[in-house]
FIKOLZA-1660 file (N, C-alpha, C; in steps of 0.1 Angstrom, whole numbers, plus 5000, padded with zeros to 4 digits):
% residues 188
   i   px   py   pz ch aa at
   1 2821 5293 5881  A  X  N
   1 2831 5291 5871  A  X CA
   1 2830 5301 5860  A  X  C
   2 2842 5308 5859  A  X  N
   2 2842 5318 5847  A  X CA
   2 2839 5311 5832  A  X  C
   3 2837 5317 5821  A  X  N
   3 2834 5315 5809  A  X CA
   3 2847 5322 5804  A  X  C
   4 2852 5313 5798  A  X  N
   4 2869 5316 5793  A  X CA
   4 2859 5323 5780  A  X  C
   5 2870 5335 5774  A  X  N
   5 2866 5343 5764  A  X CA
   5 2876 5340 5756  A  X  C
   6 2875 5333 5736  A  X  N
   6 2884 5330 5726  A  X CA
   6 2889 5344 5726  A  X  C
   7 2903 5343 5723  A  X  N
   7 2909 5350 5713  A  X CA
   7 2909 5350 5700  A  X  C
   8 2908 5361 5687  A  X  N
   8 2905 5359 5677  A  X CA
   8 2913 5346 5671  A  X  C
   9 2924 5345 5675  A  X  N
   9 2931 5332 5669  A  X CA
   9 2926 5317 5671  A  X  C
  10 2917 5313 5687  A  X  N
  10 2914 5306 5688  A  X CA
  10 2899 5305 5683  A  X  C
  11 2895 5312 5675  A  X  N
  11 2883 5313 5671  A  X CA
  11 2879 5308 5654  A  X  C
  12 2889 5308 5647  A  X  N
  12 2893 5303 5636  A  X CA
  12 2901 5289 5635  A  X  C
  13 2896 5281 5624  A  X  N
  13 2899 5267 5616  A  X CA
  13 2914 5274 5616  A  X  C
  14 2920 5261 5613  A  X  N
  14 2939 5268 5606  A  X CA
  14 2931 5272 5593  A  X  C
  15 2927 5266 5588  A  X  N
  15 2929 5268 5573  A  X CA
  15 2924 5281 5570  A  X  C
  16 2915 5286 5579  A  X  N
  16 2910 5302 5581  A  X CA
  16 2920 5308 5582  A  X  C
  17 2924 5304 5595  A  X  N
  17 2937 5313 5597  A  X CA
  17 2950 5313 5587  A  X  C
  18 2954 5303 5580  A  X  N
  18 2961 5307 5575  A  X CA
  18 2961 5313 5562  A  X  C
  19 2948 5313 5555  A  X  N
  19 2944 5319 5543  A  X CA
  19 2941 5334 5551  A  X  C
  20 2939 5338 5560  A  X  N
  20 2935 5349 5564  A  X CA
  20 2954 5358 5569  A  X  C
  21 2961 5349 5573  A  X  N
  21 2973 5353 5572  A  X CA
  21 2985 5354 5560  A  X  C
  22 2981 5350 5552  A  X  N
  22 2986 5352 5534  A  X CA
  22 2975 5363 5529  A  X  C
  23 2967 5362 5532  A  X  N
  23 2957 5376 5532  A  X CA
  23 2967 5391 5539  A  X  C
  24 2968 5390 5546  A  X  N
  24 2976 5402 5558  A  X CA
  24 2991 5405 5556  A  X  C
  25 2997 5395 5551  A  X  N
  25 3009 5392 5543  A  X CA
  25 3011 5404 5531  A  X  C
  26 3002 5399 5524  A  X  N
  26 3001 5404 5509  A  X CA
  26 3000 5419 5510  A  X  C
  27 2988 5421 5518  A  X  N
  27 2979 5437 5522  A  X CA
  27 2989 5448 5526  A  X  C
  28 2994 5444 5532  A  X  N
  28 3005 5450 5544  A  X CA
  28 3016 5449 5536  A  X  C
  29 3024 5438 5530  A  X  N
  29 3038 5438 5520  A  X CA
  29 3036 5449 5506  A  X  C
  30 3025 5448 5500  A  X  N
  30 3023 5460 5491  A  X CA
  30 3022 5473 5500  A  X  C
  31 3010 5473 5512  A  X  N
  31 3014 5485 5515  A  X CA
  31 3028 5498 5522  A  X  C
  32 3035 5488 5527  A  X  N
  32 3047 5490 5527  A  X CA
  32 3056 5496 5518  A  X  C
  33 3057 5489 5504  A  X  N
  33 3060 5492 5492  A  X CA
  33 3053 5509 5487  A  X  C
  34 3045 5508 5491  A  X  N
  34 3036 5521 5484  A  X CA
  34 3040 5530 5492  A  X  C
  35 3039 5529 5511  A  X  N
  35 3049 5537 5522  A  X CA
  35 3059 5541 5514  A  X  C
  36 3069 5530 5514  A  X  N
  36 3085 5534 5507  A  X CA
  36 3086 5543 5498  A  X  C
  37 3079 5536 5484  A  X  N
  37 3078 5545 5469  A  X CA
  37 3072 5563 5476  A  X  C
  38 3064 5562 5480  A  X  N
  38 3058 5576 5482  A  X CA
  38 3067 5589 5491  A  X  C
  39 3076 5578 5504  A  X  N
  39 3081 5586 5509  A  X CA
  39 3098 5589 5499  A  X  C
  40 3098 5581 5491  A  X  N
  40 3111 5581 5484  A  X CA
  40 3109 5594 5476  A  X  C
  41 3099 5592 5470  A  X  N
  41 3094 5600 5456  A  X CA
  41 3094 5615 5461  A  X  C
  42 3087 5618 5478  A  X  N
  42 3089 5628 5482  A  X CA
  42 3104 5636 5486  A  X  C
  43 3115 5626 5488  A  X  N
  43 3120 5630 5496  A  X CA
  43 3131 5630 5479  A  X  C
  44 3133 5626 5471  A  X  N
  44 3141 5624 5460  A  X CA
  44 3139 5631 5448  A  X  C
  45 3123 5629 5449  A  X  N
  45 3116 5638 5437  A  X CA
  45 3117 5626 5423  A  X  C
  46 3118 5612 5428  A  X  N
  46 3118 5605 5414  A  X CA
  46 3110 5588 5420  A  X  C
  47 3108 5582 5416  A  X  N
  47 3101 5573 5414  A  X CA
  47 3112 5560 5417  A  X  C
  48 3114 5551 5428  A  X  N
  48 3125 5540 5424  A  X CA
  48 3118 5529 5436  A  X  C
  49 3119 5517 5425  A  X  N
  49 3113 5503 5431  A  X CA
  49 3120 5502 5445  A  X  C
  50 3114 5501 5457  A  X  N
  50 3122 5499 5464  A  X CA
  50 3124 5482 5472  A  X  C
  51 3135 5481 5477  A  X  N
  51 3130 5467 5485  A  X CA
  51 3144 5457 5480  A  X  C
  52 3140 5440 5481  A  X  N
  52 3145 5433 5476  A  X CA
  52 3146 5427 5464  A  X  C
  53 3132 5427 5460  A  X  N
  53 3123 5417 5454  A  X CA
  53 3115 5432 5442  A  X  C
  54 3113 5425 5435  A  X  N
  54 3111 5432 5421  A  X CA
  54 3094 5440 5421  A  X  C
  55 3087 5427 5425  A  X  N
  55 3074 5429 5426  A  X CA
  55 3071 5440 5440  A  X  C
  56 3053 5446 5434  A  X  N
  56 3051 5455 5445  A  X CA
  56 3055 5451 5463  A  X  C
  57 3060 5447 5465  A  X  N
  57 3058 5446 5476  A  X CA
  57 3070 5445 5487  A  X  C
  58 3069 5449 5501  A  X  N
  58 3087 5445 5509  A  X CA
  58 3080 5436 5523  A  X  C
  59 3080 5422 5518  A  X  N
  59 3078 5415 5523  A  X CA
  59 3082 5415 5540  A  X  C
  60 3090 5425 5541  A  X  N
  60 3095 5427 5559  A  X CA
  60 3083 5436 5563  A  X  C
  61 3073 5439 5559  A  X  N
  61 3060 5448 5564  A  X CA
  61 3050 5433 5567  A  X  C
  62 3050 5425 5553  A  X  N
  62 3037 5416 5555  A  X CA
  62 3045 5408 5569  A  X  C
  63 3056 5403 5570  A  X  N
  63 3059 5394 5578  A  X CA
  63 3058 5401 5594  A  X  C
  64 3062 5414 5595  A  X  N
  64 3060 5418 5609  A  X CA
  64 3045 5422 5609  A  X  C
  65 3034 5423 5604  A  X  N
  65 3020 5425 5604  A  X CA
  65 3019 5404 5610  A  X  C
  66 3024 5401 5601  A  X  N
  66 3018 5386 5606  A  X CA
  66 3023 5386 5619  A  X  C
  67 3036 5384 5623  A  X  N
  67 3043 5379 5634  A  X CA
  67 3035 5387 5650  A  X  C
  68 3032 5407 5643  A  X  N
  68 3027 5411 5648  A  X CA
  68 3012 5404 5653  A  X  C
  69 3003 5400 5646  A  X  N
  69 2989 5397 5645  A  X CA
  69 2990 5386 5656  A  X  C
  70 3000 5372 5653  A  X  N
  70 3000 5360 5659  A  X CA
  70 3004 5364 5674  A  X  C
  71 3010 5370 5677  A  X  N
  71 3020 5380 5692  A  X CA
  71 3011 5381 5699  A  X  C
  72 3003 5392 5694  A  X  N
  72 2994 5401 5701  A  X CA
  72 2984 5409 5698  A  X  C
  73 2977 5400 5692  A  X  N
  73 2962 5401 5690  A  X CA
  73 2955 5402 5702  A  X  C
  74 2956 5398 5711  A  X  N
  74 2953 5396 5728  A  X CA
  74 2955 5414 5730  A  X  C
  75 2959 5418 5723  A  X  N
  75 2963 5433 5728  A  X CA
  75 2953 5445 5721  A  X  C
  76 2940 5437 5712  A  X  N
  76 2935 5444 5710  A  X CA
  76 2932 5460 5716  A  X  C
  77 2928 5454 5724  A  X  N
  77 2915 5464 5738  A  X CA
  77 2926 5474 5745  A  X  C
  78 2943 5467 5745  A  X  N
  78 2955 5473 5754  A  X CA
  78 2961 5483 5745  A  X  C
  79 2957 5493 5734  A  X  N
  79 2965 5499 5729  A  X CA
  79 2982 5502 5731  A  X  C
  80 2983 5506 5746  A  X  N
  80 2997 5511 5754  A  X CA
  80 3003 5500 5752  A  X  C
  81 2999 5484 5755  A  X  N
  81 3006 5476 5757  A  X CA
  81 3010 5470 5738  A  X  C
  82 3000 5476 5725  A  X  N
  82 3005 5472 5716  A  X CA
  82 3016 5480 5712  A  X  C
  83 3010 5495 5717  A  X  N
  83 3025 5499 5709  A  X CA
  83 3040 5499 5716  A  X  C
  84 3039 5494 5731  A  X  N
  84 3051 5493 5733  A  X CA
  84 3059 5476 5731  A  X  C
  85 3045 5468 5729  A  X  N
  85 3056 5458 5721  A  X CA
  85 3057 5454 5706  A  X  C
  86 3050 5464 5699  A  X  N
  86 3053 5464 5682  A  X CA
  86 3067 5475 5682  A  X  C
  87 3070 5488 5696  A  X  N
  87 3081 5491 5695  A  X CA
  87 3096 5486 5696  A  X  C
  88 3092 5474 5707  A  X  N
  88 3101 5461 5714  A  X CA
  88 3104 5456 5697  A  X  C
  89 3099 5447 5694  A  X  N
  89 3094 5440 5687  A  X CA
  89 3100 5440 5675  A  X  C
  90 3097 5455 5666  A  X  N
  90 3097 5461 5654  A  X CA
  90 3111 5464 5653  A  X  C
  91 3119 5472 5663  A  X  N
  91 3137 5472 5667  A  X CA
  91 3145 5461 5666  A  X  C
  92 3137 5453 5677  A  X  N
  92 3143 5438 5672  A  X CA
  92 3147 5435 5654  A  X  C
  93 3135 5433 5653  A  X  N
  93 3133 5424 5642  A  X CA
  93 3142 5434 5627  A  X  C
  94 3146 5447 5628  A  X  N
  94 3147 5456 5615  A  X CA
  94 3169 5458 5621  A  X  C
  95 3169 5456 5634  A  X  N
  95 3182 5455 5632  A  X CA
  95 3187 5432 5633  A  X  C
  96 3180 5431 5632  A  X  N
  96 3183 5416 5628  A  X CA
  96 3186 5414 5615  A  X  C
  97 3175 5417 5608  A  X  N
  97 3173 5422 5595  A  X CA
  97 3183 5426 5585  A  X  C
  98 3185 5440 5589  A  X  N
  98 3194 5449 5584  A  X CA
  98 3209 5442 5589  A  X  C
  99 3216 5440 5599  A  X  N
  99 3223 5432 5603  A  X CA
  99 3228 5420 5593  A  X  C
 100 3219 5415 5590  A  X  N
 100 3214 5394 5581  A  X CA
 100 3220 5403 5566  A  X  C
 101 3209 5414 5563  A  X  N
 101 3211 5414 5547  A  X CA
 101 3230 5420 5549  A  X  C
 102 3233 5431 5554  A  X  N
 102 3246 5436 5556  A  X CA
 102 3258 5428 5554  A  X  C
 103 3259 5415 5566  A  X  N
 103 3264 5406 5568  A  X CA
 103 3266 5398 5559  A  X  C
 104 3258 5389 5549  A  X  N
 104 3252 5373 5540  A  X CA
 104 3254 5381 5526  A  X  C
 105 3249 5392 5524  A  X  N
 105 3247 5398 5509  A  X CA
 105 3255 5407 5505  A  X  C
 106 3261 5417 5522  A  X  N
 106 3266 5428 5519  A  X CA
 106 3260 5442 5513  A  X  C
 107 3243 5439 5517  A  X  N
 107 3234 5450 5510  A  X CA
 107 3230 5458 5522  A  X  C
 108 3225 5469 5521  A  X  N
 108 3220 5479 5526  A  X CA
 108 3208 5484 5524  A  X  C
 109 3195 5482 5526  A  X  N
 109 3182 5487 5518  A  X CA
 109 3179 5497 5528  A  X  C
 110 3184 5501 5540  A  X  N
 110 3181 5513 5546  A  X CA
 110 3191 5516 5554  A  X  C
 111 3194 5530 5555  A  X  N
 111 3208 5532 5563  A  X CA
 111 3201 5544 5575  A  X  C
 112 3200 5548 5588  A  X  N
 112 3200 5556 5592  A  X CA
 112 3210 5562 5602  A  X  C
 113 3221 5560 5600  A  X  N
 113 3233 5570 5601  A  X CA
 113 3231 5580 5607  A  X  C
 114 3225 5591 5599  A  X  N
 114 3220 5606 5598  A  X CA
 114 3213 5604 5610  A  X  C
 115 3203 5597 5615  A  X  N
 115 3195 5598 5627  A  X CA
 115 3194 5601 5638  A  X  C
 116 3190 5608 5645  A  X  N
 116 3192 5607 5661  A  X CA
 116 3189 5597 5667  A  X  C
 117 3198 5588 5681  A  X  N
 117 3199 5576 5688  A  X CA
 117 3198 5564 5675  A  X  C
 118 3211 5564 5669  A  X  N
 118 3209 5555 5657  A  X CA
 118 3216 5543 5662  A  X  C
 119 3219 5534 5663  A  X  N
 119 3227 5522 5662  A  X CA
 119 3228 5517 5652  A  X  C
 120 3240 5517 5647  A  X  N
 120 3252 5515 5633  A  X CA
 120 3245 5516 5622  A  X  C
 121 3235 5527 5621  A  X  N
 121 3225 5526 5610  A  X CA
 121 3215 5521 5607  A  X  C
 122 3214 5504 5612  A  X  N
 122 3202 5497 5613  A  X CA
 122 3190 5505 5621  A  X  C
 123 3194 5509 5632  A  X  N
 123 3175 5516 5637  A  X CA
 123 3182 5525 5643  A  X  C
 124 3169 5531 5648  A  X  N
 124 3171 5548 5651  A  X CA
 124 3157 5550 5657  A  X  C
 125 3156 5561 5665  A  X  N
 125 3147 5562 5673  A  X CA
 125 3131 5567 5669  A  X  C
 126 3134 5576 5658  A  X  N
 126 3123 5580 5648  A  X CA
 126 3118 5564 5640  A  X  C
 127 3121 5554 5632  A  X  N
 127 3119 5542 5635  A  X CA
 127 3112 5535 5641  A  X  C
 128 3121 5534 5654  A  X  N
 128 3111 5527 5663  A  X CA
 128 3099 5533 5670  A  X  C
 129 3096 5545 5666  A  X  N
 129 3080 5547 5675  A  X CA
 129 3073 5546 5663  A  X  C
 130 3079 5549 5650  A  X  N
 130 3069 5542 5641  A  X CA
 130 3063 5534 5641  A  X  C
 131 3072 5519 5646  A  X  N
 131 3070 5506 5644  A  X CA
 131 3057 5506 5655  A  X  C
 132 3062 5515 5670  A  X  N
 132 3050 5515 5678  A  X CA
 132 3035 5518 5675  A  X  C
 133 3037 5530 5668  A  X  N
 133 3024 5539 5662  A  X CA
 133 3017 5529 5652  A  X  C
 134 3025 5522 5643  A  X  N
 134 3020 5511 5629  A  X CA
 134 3016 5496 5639  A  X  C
 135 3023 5495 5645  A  X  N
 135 3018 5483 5653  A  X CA
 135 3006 5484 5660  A  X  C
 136 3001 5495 5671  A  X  N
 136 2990 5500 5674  A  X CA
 136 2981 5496 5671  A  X  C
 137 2983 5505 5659  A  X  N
 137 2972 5508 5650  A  X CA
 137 2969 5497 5637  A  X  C
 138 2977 5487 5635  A  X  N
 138 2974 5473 5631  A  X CA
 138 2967 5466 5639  A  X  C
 139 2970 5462 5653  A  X  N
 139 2968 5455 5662  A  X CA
 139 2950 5459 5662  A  X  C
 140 2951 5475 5671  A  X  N
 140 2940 5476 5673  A  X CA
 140 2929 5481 5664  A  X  C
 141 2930 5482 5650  A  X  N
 141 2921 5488 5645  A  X CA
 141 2926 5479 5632  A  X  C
 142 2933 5482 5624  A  X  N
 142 2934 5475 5608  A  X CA
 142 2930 5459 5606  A  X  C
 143 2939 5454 5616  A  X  N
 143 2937 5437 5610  A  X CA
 143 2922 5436 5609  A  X  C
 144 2915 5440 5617  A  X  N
 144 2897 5433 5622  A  X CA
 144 2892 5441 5611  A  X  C
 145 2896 5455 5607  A  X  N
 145 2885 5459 5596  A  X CA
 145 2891 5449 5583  A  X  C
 146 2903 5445 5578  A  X  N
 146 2911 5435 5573  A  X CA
 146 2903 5420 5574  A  X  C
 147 2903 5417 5583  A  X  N
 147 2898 5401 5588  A  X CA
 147 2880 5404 5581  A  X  C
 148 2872 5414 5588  A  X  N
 148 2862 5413 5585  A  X CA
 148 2861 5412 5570  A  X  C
 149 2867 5420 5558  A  X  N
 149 2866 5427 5546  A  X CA
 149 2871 5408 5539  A  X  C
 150 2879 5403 5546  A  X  N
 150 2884 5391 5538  A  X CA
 150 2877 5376 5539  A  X  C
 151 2865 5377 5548  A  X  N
 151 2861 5368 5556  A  X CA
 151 2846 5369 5543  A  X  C
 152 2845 5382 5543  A  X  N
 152 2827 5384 5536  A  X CA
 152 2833 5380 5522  A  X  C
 153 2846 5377 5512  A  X  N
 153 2844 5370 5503  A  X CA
 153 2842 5357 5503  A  X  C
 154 2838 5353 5492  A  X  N
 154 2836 5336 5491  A  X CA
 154 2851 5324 5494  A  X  C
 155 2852 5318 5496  A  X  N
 155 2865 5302 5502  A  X CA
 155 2868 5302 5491  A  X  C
 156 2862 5300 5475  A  X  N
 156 2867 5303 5464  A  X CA
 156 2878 5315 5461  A  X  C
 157 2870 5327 5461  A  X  N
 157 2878 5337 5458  A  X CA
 157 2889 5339 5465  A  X  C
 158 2889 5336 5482  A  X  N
 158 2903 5337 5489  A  X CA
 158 2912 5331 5483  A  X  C
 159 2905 5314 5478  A  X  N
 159 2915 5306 5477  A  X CA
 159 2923 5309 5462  A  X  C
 160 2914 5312 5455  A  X  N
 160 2922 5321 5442  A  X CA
 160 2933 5329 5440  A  X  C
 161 2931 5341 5452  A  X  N
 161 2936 5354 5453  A  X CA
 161 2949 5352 5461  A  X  C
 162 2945 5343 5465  A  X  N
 162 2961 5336 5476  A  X CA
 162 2970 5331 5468  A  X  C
 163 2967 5317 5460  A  X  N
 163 2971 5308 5452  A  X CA
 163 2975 5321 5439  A  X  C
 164 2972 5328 5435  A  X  N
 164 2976 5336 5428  A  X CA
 164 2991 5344 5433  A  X  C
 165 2989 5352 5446  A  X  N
 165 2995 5360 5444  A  X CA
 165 3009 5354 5455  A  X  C
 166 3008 5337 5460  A  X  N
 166 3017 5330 5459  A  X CA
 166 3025 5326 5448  A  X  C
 167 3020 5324 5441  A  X  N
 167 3026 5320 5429  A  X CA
 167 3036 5331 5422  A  X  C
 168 3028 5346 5424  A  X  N
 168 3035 5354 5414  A  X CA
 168 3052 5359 5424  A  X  C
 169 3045 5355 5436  A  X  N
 169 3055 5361 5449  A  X CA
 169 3071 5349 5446  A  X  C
 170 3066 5337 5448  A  X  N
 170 3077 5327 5447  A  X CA
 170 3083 5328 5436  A  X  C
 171 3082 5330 5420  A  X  N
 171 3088 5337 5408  A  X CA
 171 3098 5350 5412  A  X  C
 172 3093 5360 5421  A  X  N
 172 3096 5368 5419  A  X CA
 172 3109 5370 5431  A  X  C
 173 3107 5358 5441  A  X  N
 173 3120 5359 5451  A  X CA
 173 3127 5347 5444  A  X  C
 174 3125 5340 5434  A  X  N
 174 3139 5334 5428  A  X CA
 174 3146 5344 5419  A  X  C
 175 3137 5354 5409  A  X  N
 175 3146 5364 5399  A  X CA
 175 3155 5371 5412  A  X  C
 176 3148 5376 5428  A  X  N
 176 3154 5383 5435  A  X CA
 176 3166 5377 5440  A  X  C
 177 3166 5362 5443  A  X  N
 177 3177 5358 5444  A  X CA
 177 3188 5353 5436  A  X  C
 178 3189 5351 5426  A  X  N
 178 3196 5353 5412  A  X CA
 178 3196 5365 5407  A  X  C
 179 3193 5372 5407  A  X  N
 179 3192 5386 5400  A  X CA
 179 3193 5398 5415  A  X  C
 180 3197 5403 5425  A  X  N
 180 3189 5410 5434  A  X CA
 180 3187 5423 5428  A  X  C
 181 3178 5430 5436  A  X  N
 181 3174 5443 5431  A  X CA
 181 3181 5457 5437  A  X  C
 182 3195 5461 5437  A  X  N
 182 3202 5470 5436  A  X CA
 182 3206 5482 5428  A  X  C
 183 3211 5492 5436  A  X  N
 183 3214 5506 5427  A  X CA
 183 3206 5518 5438  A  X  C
 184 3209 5527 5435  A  X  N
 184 3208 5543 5436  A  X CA
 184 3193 5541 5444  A  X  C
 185 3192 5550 5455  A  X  N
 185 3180 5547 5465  A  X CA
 185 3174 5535 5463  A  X  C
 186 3183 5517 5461  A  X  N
 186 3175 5507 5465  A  X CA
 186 3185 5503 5478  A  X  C
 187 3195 5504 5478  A  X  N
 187 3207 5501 5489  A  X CA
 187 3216 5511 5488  A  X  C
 188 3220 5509 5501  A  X  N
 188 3233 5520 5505  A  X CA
 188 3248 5516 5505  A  X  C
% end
């Protein structure tokens, strides 16, 4: 009889898990934001908030890092097999997206038009191997140095650092939805 081997998901309490997934959330949604600001800055020469939502962060990076993590964590060890379904995956999910905000709000937070193999703007083929290359390389390498780095603080401090930067997050998608965050390189 084999010895079934956990998956990192079945290896953790929920309450691990999901303090560890508002952890990955957060990490990933600022880092995104800092992606955007930096390639903007480069490519514009000026500084502009980018996203929906006011605060650091573009919550469409934390959510495909999570959705990514829950998918296909199993894909650690498979590199090939993560980045061709964070490329599946990541297309999906950015012309749903872009589609939803276009449609419901009539906003545009990214247009690629200009692109080679674009479809109506929403994605493009430079895009999607990004999504594959960033998915990879979350899957197989970031989240665990991530999981380890969040695990060695104390149940306290998680529960702080979460409950905090929930709090500041829910404030900040009610001003985004009463107020949205539009103008000159925030939508097209």
């Amino acid at each position: 009889m084999k010895k079934q081997i956990k998956t990192p998901l079945q290896q953790k309490t929920i309450k691990e898990l999901i303090s560890l997934l508002i952890f990955y959330f957060f990490v990933v949604s600022a880092s995104g934001y800092l992606w955007e600001v930096i390639l903007f800055c480069i490519e514009e020469h000026k500084f502009v908030n980018r996203g929906f939502l006011y605060g650091p962060w573009l919550p469409i990076y934390g959510c495909g890092a999570v959705f990514f993590y829950l998918l296909f964590s199993k894909l650690k060890r498979r590199p090939a097999a993560a980045f061709l379904s964070a490329f599946l995956i990541g297309t999906g999910l950015e012309l749903a997206i872009g589609w939803l905000l276009d449609c419901v709000w009539e906003l545009r937070y990214w247009d690629y038009t200009d692109s080679i193999l674009n479809f109506h703007g929403y994605i493009c083929l430079l895009s999607s191997l990004g999504f594959g290359v960033a998915g990879m390389l979350w899957i197989c390498v970031l989240s665990g140095i991530l999981e380890k780095f969040w695990f060695k603080q104390s149940v306290r401090l998680r529960r702080i650092i979460n409950t905090i930067l929930i709090l500041v997050f829910v404030v900040d998608c009610i001003a985004a939805l009463i107020f949205p965050n539009t103008g000159k390189g925030i939508t097209y």
